[in-house]
C-alpha positions in Angstrom: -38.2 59.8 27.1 -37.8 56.8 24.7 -36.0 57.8 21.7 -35.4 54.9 18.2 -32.8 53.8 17.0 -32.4 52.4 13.6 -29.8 49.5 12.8 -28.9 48.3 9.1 -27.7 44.4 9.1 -24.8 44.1 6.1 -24.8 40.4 5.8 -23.1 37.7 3.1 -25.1 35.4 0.9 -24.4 32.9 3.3 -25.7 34.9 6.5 -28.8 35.4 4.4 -29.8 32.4 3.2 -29.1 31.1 7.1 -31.4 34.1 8.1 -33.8 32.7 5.7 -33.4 29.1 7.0 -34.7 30.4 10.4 -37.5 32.6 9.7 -39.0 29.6 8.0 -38.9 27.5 10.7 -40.1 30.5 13.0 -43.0 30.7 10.6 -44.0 26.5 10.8 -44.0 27.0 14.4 -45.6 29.4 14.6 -48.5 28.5 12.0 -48.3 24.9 13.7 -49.3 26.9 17.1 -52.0 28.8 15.5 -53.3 25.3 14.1 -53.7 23.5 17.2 -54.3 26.5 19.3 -57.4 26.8 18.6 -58.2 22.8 19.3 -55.6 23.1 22.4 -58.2 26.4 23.7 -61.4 24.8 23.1 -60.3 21.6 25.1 -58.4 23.4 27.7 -61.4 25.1 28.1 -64.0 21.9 28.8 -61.5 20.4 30.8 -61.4 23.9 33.3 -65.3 24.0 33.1 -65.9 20.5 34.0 -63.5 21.2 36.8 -65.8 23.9 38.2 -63.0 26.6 37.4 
């Protein structure tokens, strides 16, 4: 049986802001992947057809 758990993070101004820091470079990334993704997919795509894949 899986049972939660629930966690509460006490962290300083400084932990925060640095927290902060990261989850907006998570979120460039991961908007840059979403971006190209789609140009990446569509190419990867052709490439595997014209391959006979």
């Amino acid at each position: 049986m899986l049972t939660g758990r629930r966690y509460r993070l006490v962290v300083t101004a400084g932990q925060a802001a640095q927290c902060q820091e990261f989850a907006d470079i998570c979120r460039s990334v991961w908007n840059t992947g979403l971006e190209q993704g789609g140009r990446i997919g569509v190419g990867r795509v052709d490439e595997l057809r014209s391959a006979g894949r």
